[in-house]
N, C-alpha and C positions, 0 to 999 in steps of 0.2 A: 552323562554322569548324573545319576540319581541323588538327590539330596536327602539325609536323614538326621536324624537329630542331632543335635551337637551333643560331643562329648559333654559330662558334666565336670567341670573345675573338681583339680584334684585339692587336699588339704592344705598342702604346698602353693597353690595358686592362690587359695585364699586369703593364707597366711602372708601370700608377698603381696598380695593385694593390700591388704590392710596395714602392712608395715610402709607402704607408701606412700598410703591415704594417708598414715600419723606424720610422717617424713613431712610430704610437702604443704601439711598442714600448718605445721611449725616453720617452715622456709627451711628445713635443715636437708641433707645432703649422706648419703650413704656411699663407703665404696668397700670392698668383698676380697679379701683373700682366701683365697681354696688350695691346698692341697688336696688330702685325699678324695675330696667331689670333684676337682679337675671341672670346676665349668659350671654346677649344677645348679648351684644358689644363684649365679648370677643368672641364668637360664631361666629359671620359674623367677626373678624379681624380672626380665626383659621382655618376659611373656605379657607383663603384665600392661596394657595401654597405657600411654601414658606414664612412663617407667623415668624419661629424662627428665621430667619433671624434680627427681630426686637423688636419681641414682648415678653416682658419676662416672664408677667403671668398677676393673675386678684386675686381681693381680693371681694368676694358678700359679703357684710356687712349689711346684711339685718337686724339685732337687733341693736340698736340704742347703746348697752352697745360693740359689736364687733367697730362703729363707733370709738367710746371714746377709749378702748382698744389696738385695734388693728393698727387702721389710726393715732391715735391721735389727733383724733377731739379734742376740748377744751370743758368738760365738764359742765364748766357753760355757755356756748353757747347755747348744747344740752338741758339743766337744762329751759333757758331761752327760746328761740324760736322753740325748738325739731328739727327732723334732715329731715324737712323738709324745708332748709333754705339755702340762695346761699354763705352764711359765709360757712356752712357744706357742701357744695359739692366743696368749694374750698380748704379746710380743708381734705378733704377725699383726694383730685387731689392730694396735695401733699405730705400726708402722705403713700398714695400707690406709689408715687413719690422715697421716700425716701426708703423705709420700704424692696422695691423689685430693689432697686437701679438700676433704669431708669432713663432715660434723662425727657422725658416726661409722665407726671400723665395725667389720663383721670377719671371723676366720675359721678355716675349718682344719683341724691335721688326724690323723688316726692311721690305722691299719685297717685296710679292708678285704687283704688278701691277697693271694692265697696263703702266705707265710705269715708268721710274727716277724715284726720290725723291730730292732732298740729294747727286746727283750721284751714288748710288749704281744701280747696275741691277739689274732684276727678279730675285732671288733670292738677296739680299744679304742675311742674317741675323744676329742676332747674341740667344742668351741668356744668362742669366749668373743664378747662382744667389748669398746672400745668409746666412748662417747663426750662429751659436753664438759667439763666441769671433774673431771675424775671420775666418770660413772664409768663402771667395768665389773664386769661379771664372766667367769667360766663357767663349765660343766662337761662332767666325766661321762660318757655315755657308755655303756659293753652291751653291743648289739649283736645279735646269732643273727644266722645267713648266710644267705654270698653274694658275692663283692656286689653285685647292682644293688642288693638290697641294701644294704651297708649305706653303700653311698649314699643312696635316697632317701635314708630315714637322720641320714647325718647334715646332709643340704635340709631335709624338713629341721629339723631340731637345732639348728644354727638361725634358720629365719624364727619361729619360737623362741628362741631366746632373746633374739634384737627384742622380738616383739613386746616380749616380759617388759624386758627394762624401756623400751621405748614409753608403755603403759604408766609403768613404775617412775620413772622421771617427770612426765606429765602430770602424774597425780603430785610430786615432790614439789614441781613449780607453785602448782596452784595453789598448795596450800602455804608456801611462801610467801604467793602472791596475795592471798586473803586473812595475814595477821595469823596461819596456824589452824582456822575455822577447818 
């Protein structure tokens, strides 16, 4: 077997790279609900050496009844708007929040195809991150493609946001920590 260069780290591996590095920096703790990535965010954060350092596991809720169950989504929510909705991926963030007791929830839900789901059409996304103190943030994504694509840009853009607010609560600390300065 010949050896050649190593691939180069995709965007995704950076970004779970560095939401790891903030993670175990802080001693905090991350764990991952996925539906429509089914696996993917946890995959590029496992990829990454050094991963248990921070990350304590992943919950793929990919049946709308595992949502309700398992995360404790609120089943007249589901009932209502189905679990393609940024109520339920903030719901999900912090039920896998709680559920695998970590500092910070991360979750992904959308349609990635080949059909619209819950009235919603292929590329409907929504994640929403779960954290410390009440920190929680969603975001609506409508991404064209198909389905691998979908997924990938929806696992990228789920770690991207931990990231944001991982950034954004760090900078919140400090300036707490230093009178406001």
């Amino acid at each position: 077997m010949t050896g050649g260069p190593s691939p180069l780290p995709s965007r995704g591996a950076d970004t779970a790279a560095r939401v790891l590095e903030l993670l175990a920096a802080g001693g905090r703790t991350l764990a991952v609900a996925e539906s429509l990535t089914g696996g993917l965010v946890s995959a590029e954060l496992t990829g990454v050496p050094g991963a248990s350092r921070a990350f304590r596991g992943a919950v793929t809720a990919y049946a709308t009844d595992v949502k309700r169950e398992v995360l404790g989504v609120d089943g007249t929510l589901l009932a209502e708007r189905g679990a393609v909705d940024p109520d339920v991926a903030r719901q999900m963030a912090r039920g896998v929040r709680g559920l695998l007791g970590a500092d910070w929830g991360v979750a992904t839900t959308g349609v990635a195809g080949p059909a619209e789901q819950d009235g919603r059409p292929v590329g409907t996304v929504y994640t929403a991150v779960a954290g410390p103190g009440g920190a929680e943030a969603a975001v609506e994504l409508r991404l064209d493609g198909d389905r691998a694509g979908i997924r990938s840009r929806s696992a990228a853009a789920a770690l991207e946001l931990l990231l944001s607010e991982l950034i954004g609560n760090a900078r919140a600390q400090d300036t707490e920590e230093h009178g406001g300065i």
